[in-house]
Backbone atoms as SQL, in Angstrom:
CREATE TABLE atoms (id INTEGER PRIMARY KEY, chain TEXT, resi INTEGER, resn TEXT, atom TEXT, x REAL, y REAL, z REAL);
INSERT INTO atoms VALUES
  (1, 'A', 1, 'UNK', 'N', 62.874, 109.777, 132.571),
  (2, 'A', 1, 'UNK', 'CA', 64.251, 110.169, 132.340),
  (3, 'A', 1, 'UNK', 'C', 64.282, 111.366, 131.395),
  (4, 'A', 2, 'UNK', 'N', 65.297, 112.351, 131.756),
  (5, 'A', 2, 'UNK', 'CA', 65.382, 113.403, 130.706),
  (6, 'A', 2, 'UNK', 'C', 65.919, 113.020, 129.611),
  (7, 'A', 3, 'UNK', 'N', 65.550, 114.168, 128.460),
  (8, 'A', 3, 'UNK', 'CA', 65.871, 113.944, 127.294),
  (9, 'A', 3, 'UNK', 'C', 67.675, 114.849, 127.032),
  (10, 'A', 4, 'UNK', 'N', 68.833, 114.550, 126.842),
  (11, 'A', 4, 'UNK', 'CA', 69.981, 114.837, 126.757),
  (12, 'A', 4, 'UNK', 'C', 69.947, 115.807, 125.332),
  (13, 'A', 5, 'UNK', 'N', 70.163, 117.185, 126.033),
  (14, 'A', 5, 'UNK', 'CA', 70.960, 117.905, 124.864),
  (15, 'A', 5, 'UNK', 'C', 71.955, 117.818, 124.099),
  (16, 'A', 6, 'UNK', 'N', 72.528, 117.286, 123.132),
  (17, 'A', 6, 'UNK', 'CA', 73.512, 117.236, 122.277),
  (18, 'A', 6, 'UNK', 'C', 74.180, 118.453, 121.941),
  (19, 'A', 7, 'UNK', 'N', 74.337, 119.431, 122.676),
  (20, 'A', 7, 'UNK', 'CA', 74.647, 120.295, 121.690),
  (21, 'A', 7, 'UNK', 'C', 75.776, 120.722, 120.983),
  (22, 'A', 8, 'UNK', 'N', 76.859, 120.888, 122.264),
  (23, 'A', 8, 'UNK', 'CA', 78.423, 121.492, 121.539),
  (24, 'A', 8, 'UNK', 'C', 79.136, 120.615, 120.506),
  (25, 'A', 9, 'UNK', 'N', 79.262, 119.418, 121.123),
  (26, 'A', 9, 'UNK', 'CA', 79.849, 118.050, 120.446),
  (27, 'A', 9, 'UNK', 'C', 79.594, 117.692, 118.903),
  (28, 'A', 10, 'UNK', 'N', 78.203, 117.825, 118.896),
  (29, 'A', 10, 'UNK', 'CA', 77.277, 117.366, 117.894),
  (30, 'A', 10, 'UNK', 'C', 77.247, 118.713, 116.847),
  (31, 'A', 11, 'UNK', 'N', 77.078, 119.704, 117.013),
  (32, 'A', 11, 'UNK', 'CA', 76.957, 121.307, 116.675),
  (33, 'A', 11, 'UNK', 'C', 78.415, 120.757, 115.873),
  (34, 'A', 12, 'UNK', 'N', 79.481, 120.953, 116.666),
  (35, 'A', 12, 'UNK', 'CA', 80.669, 121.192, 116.115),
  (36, 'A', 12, 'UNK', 'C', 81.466, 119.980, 115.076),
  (37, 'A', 13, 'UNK', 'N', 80.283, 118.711, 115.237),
  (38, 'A', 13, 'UNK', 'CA', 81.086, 117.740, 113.869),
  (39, 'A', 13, 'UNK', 'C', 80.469, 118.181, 113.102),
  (40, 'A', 14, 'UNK', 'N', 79.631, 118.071, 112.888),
  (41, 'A', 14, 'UNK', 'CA', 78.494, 118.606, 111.578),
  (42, 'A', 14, 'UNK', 'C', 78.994, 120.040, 111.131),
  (43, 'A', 15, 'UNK', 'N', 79.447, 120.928, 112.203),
  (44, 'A', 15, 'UNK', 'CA', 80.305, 122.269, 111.663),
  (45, 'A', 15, 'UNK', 'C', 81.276, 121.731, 110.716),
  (46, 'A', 16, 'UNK', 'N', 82.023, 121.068, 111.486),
  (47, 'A', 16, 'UNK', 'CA', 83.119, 120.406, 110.617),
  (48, 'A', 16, 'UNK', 'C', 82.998, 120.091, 109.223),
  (49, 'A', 17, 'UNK', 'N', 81.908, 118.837, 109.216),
  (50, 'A', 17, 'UNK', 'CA', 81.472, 118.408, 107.977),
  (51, 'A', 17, 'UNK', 'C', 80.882, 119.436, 107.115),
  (52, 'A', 18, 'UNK', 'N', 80.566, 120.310, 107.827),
  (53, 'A', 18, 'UNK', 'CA', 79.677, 121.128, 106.841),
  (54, 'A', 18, 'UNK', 'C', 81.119, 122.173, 105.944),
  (55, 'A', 19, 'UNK', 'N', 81.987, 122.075, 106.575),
  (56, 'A', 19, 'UNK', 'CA', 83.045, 123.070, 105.723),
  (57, 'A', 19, 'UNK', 'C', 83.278, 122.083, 104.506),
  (58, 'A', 20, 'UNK', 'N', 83.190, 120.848, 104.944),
  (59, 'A', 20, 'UNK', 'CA', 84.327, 120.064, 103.853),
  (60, 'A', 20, 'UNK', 'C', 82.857, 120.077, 102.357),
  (61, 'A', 21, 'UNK', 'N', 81.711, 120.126, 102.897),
  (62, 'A', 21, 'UNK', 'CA', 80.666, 120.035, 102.233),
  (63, 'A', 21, 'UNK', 'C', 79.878, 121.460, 101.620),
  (64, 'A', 22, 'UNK', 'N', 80.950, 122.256, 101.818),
  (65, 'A', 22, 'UNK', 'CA', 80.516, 123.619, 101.362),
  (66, 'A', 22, 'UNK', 'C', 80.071, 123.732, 99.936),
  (67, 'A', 23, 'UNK', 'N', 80.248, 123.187, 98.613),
  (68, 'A', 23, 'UNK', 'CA', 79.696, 122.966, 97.958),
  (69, 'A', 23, 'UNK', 'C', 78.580, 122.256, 97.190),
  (70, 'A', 24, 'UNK', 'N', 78.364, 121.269, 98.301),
  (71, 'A', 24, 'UNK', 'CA', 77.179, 120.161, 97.914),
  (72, 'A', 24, 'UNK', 'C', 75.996, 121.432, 97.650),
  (73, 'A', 25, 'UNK', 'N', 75.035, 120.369, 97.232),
  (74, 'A', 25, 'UNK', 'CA', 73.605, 121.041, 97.034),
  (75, 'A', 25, 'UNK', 'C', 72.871, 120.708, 97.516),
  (76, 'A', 26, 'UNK', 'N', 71.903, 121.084, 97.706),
  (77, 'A', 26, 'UNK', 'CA', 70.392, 120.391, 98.193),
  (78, 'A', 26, 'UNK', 'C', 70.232, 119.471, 99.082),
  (79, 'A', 27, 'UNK', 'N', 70.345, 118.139, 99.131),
  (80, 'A', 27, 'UNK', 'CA', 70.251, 116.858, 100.179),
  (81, 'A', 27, 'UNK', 'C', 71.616, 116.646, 100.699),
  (82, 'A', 28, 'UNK', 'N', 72.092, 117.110, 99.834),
  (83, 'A', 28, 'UNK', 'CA', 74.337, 116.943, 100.190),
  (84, 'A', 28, 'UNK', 'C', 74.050, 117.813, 101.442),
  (85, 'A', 29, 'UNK', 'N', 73.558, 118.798, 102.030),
  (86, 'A', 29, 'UNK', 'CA', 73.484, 119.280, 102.592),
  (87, 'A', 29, 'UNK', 'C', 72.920, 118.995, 103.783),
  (88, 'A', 30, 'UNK', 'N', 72.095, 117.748, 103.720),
  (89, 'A', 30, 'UNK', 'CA', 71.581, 117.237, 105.730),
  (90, 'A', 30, 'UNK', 'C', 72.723, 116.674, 105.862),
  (91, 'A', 31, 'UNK', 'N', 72.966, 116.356, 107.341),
  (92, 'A', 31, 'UNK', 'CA', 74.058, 115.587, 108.044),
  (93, 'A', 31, 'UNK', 'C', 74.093, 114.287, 107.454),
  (94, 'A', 32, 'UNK', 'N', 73.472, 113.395, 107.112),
  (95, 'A', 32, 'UNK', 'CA', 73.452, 111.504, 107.063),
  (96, 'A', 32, 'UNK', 'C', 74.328, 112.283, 105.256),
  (97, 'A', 33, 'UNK', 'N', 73.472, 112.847, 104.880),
  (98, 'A', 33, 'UNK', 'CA', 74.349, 112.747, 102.989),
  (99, 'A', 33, 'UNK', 'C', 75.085, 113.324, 102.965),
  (100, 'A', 34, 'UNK', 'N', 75.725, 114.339, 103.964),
  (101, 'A', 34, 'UNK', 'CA', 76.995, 115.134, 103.965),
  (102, 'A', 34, 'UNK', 'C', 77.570, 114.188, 104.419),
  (103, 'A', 35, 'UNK', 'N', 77.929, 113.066, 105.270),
  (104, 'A', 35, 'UNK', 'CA', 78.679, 112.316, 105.828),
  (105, 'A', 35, 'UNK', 'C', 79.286, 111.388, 104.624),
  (106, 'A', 36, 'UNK', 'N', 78.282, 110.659, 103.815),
  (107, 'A', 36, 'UNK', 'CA', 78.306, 110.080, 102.930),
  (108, 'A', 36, 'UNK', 'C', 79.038, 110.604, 101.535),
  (109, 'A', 37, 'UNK', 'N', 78.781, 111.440, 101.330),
  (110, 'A', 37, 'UNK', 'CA', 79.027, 112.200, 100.456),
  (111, 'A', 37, 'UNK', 'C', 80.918, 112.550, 100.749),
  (112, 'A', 38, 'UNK', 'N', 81.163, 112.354, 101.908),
  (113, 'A', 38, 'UNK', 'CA', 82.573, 113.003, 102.622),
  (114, 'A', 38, 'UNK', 'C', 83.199, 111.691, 101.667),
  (115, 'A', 39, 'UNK', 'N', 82.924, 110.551, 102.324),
  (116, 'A', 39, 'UNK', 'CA', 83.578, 109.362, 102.582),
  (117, 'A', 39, 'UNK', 'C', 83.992, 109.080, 101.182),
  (118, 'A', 40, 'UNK', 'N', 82.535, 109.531, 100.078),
  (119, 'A', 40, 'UNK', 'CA', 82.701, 109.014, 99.115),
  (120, 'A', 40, 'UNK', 'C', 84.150, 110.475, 98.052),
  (121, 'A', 41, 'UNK', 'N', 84.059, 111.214, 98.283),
  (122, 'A', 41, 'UNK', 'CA', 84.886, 112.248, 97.635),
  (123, 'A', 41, 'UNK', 'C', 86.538, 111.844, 98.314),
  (124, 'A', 42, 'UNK', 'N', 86.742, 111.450, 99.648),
  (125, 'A', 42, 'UNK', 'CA', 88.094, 110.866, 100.132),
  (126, 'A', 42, 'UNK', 'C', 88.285, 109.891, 98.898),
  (127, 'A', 43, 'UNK', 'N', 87.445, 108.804, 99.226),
  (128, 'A', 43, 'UNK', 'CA', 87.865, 107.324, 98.551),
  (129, 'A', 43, 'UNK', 'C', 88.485, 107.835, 96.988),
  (130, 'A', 44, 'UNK', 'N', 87.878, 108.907, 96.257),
  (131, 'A', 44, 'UNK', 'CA', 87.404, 109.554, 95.504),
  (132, 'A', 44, 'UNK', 'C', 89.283, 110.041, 95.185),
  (133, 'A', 45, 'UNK', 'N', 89.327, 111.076, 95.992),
  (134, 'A', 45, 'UNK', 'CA', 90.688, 111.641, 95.583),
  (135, 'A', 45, 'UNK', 'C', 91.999, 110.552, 96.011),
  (136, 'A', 46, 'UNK', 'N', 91.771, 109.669, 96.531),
  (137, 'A', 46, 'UNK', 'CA', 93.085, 108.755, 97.123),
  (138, 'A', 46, 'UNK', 'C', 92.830, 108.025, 95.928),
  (139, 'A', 47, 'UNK', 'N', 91.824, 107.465, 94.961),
  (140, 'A', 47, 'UNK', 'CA', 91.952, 106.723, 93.477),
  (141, 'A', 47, 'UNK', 'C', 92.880, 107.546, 92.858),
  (142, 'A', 48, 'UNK', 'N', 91.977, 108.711, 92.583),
  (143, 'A', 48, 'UNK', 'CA', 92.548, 109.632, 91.546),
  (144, 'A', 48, 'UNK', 'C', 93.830, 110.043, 91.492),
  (145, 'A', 49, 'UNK', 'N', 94.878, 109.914, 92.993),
  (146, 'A', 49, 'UNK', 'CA', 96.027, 110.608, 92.863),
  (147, 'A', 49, 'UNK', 'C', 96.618, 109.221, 92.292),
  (148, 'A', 50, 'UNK', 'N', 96.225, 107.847, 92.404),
  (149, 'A', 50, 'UNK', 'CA', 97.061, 106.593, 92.430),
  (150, 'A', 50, 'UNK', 'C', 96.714, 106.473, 90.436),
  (151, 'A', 51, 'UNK', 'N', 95.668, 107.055, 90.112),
  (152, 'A', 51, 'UNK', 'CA', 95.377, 107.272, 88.679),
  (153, 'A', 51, 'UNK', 'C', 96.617, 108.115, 87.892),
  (154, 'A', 52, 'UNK', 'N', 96.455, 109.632, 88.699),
  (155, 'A', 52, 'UNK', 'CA', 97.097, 110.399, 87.935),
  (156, 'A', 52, 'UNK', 'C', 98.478, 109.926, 87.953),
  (157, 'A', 53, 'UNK', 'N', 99.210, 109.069, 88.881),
  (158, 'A', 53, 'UNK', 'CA', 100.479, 108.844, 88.341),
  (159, 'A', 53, 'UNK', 'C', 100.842, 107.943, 87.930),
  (160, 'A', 54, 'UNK', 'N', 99.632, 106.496, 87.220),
  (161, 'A', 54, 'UNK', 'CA', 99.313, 105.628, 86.225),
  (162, 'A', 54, 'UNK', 'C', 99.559, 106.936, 84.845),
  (163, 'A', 55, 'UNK', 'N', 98.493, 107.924, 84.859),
  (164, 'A', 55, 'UNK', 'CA', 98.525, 108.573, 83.294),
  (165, 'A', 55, 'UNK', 'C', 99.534, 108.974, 82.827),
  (166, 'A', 56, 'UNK', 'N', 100.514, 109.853, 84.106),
  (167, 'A', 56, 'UNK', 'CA', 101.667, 110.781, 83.856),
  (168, 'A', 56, 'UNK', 'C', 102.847, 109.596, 83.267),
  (169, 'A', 57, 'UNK', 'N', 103.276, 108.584, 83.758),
  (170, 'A', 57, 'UNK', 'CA', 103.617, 107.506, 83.452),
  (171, 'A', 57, 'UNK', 'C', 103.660, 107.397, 82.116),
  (172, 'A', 58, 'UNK', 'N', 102.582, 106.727, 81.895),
  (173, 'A', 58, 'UNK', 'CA', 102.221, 106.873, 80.280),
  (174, 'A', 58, 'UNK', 'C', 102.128, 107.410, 79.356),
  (175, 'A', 59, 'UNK', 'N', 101.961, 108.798, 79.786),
  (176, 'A', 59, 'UNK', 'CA', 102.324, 109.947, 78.867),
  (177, 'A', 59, 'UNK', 'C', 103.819, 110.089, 78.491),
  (178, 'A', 60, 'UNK', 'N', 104.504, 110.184, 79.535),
  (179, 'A', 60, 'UNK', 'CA', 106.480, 109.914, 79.350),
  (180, 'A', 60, 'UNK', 'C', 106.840, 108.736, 78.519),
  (181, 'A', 61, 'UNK', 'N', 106.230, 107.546, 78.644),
  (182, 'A', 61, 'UNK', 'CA', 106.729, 105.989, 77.941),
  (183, 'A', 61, 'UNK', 'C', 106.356, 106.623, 76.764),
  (184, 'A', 62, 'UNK', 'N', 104.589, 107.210, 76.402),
  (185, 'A', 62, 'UNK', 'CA', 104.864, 107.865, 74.835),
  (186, 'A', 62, 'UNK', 'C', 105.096, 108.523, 74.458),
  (187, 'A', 63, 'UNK', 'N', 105.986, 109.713, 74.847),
  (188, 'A', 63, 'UNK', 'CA', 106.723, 110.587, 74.273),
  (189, 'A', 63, 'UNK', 'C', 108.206, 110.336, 73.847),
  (190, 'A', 64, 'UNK', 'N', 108.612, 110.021, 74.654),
  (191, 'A', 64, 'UNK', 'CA', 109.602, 108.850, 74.573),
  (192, 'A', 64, 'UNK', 'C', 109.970, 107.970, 73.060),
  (193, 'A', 65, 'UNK', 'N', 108.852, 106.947, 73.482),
  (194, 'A', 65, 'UNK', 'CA', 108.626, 106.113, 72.086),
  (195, 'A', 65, 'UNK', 'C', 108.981, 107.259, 70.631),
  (196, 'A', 66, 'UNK', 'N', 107.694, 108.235, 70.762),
  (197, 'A', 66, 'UNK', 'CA', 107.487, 108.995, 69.952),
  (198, 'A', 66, 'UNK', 'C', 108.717, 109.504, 68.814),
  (199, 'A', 67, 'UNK', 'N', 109.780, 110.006, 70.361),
  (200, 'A', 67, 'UNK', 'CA', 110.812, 110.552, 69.484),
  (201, 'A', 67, 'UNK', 'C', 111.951, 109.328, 68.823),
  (202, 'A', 68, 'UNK', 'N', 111.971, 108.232, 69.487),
  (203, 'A', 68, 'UNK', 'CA', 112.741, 107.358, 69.049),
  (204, 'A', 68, 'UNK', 'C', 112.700, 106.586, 67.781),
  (205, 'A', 69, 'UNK', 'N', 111.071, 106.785, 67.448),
  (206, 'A', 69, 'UNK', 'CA', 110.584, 106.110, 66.082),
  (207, 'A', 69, 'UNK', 'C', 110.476, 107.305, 65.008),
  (208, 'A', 70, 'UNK', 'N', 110.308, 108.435, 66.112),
  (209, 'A', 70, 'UNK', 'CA', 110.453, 109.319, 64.809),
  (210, 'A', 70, 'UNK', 'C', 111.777, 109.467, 63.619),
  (211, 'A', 71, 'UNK', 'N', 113.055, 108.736, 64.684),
  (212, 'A', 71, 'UNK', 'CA', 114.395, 109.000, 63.823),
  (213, 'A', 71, 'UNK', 'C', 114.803, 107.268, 63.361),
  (214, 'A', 72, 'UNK', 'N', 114.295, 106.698, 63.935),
  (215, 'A', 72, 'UNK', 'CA', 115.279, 105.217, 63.717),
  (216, 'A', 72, 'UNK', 'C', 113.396, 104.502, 63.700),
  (217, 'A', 73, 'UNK', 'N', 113.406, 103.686, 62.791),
  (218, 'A', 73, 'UNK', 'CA', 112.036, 102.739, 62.489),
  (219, 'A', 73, 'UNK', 'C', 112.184, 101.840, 62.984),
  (220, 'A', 74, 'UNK', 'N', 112.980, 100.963, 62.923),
  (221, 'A', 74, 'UNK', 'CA', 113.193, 99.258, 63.684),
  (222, 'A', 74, 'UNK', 'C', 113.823, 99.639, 64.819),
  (223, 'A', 75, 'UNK', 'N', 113.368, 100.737, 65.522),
  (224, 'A', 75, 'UNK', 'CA', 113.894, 100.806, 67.530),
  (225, 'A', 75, 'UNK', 'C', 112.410, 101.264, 68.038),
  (226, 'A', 76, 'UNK', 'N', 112.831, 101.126, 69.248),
  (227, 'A', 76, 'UNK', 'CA', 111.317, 101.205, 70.153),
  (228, 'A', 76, 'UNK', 'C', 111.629, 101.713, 71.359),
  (229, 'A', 77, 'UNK', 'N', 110.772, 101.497, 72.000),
  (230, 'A', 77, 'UNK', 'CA', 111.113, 102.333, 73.283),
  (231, 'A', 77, 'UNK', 'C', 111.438, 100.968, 74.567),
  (232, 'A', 78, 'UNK', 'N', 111.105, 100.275, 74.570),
  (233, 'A', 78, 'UNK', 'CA', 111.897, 98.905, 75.383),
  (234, 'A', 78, 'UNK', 'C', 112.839, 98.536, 75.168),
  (235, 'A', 79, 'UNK', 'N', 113.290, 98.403, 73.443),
  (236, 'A', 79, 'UNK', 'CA', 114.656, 98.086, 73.407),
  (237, 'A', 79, 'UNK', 'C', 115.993, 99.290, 74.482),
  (238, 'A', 80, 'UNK', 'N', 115.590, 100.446, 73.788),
  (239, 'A', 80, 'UNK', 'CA', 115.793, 101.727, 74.431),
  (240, 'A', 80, 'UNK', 'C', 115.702, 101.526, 75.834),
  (241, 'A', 81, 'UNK', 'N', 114.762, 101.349, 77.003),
  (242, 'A', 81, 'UNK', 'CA', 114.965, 101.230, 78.062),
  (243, 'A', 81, 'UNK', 'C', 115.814, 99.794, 78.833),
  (244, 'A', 82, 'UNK', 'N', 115.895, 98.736, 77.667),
  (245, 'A', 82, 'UNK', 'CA', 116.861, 97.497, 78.129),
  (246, 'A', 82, 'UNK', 'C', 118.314, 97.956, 78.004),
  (247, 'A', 83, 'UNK', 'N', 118.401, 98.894, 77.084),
  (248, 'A', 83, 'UNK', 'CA', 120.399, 98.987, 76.551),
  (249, 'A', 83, 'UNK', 'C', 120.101, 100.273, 77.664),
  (250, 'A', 84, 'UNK', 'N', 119.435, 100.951, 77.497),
  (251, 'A', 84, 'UNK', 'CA', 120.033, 102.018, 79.359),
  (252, 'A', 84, 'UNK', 'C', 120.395, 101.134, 80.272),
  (253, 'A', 85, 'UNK', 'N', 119.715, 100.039, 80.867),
  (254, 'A', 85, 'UNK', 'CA', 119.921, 99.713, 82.145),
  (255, 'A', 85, 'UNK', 'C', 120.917, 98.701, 81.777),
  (256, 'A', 86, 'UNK', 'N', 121.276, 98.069, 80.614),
  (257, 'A', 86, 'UNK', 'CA', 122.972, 97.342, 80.121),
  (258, 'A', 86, 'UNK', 'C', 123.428, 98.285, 80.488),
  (259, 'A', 87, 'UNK', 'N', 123.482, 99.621, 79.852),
  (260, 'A', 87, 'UNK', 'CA', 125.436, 100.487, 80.273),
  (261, 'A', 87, 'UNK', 'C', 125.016, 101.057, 81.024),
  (262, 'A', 88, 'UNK', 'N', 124.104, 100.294, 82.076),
  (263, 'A', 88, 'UNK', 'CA', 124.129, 101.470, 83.027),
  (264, 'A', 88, 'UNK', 'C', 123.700, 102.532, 83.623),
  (265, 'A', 89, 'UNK', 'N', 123.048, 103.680, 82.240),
  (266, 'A', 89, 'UNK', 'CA', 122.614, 104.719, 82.101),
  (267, 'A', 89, 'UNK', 'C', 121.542, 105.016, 82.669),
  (268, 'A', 90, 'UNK', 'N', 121.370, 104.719, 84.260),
  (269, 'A', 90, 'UNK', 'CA', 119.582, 104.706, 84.228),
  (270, 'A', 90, 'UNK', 'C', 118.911, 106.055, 85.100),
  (271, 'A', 91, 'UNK', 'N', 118.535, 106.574, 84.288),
  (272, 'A', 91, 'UNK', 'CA', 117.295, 108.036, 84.172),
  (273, 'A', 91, 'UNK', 'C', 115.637, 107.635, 84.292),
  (274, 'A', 92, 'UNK', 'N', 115.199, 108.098, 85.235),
  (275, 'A', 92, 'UNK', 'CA', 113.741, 107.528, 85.517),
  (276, 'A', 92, 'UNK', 'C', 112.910, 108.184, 83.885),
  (277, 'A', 93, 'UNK', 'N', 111.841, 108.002, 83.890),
  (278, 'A', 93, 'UNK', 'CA', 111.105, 108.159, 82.697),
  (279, 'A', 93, 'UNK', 'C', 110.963, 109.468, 82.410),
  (280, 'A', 94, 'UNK', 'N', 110.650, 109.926, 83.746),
  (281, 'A', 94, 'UNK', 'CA', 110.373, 111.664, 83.933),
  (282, 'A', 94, 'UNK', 'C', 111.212, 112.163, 83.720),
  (283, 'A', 95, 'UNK', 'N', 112.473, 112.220, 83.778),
  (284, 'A', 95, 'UNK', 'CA', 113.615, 113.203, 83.561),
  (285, 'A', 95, 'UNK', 'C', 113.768, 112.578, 81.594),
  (286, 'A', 96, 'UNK', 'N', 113.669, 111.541, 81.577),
  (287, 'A', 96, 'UNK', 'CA', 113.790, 111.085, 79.565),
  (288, 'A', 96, 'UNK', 'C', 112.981, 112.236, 79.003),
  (289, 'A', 97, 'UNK', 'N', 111.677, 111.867, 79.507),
  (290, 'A', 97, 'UNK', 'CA', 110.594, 112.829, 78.851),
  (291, 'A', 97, 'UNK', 'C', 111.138, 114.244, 79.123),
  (292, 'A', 98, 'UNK', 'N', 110.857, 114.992, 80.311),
  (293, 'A', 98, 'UNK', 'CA', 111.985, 116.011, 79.571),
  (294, 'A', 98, 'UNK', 'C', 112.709, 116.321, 78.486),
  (295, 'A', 99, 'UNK', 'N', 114.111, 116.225, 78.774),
  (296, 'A', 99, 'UNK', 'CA', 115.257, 115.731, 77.779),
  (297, 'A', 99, 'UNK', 'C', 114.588, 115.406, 76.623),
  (298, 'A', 100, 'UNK', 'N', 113.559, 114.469, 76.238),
  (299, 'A', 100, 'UNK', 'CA', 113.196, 114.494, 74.863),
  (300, 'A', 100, 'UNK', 'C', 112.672, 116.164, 73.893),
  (301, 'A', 101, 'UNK', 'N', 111.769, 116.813, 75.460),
  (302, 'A', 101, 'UNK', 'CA', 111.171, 117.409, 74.542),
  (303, 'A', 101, 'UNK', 'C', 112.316, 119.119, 74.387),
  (304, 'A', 102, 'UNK', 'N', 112.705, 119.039, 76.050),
  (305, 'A', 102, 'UNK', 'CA', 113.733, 119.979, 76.063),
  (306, 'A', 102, 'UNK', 'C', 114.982, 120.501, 75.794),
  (307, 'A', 103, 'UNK', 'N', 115.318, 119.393, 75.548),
  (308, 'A', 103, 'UNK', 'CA', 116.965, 119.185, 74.600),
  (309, 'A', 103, 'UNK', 'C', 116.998, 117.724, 73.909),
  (310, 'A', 104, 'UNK', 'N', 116.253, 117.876, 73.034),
  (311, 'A', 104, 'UNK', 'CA', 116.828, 116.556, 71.769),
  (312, 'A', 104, 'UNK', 'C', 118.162, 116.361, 71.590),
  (313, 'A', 105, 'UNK', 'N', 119.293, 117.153, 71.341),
  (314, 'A', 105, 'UNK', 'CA', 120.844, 116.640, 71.007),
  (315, 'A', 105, 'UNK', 'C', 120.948, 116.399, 72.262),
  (316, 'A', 106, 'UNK', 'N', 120.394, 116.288, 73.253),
  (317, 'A', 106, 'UNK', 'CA', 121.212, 115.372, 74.793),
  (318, 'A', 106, 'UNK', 'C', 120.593, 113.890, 74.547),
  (319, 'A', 107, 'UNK', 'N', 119.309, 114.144, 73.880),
  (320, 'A', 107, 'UNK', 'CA', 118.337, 112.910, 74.156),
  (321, 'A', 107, 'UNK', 'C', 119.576, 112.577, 72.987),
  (322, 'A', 108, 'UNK', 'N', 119.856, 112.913, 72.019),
  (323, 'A', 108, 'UNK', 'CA', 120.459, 111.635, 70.676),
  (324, 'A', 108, 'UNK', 'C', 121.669, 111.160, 70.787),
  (325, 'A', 109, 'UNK', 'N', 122.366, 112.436, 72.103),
  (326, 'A', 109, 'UNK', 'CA', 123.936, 111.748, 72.156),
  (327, 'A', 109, 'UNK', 'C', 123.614, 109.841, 73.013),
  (328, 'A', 110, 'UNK', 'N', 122.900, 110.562, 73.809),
  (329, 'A', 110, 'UNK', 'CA', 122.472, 108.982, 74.769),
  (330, 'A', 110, 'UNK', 'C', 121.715, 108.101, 73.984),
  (331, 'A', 111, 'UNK', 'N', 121.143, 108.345, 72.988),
  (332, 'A', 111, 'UNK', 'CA', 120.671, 107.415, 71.967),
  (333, 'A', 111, 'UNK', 'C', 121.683, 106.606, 71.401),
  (334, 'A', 112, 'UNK', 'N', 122.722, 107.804, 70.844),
  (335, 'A', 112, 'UNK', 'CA', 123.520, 107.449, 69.637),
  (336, 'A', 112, 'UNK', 'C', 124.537, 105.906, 70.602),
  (337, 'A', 113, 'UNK', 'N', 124.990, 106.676, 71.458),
  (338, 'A', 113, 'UNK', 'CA', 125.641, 105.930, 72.518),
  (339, 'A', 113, 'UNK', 'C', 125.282, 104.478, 72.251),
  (340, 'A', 114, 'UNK', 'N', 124.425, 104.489, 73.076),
  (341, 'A', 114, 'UNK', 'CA', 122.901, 103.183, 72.912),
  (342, 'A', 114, 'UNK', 'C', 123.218, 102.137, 71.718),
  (343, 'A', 115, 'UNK', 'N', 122.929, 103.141, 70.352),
  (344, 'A', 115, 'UNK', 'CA', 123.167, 102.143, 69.308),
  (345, 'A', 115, 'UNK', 'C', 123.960, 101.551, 68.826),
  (346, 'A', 116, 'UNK', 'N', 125.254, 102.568, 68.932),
  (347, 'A', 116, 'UNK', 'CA', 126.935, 101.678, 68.835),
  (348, 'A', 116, 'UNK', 'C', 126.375, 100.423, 69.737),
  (349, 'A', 117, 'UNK', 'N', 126.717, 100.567, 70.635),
  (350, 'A', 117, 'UNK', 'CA', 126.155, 98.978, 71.839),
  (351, 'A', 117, 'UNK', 'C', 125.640, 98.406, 71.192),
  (352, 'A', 118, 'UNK', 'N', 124.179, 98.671, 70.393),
  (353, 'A', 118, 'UNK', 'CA', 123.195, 97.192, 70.122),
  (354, 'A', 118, 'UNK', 'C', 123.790, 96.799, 68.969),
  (355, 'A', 119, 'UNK', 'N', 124.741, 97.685, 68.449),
  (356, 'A', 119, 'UNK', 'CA', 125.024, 97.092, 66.450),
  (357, 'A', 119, 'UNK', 'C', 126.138, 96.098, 67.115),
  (358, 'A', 120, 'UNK', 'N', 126.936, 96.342, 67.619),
  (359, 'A', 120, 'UNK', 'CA', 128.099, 95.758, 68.119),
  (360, 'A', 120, 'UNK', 'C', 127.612, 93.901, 68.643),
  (361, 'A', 121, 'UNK', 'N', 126.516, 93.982, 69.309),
  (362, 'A', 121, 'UNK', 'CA', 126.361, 92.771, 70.290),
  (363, 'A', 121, 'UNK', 'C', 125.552, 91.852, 69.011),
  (364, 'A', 122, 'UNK', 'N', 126.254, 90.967, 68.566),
  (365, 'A', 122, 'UNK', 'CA', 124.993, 89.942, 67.704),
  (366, 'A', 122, 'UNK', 'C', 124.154, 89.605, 68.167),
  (367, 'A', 123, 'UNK', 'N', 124.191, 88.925, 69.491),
  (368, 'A', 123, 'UNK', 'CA', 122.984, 88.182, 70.023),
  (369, 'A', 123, 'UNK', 'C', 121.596, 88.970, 69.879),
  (370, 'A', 124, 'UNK', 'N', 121.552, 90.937, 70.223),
  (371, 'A', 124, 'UNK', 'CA', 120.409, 91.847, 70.218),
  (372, 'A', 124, 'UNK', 'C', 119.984, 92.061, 68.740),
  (373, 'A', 125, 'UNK', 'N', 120.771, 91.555, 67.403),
  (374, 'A', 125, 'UNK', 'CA', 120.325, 91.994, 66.078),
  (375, 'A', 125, 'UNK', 'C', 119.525, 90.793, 65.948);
């Protein structure tokens, strides 16, 4: 039986792979560790984007915090996000953070707001 040329099919995944692998080095560079190497840099960036918007997250909750303790000591940043969603007021984290760092007198009128409310309610003192 003859032996079957592979050529166009085969030529042109490994073309393929070989773009996405344009930077590997040395062994990254045969077909079996370029393949490997693919799979593992996907898995790779689909963590990292589900990471980076774990960090960004967290960076806003502490900036946030930051400015709220910087003016008032016995407030926090939960109490702060429970009396928003009482009156109502609800601004995702990302637009707070902003507003904190880009206009403070917007961030304190909605503060100030805030605190009339919690002095007022006994049950929150």
């Amino acid at each position: 039986m003859s032996r079957v040329r592979r050529g166009n099919i085969a030529r042109r995944r490994r073309t393929k792979m070989r773009s996405v692998a344009s930077n590997f080095r040395k062994a990254a560079r045969l077909s079996r560790s370029m393949a490997q190497q693919k799979k593992r840099s996907l898995f790779s960036a689909h963590r990292d984007r589900n990471m980076q918007k774990r960090n960004f997250r967290r960076l806003w909750i502490t900036r946030i915090n930051a400015v709220i303790r910087e003016k008032y000591l016995y407030y926090n940043y939960s109490k702060y996000i429970h009396e928003l969603y009482n009156n109502q007021l609800i601004l995702n984290r990302k637009i707070l953070a902003q507003v904190t760092i880009l206009n403070r007198n917007c961030f304190f009128k909605l503060f100030n707001k805030i605190i009339k409310t919690w002095k007022n309610c006994p049950q929150m003192i």
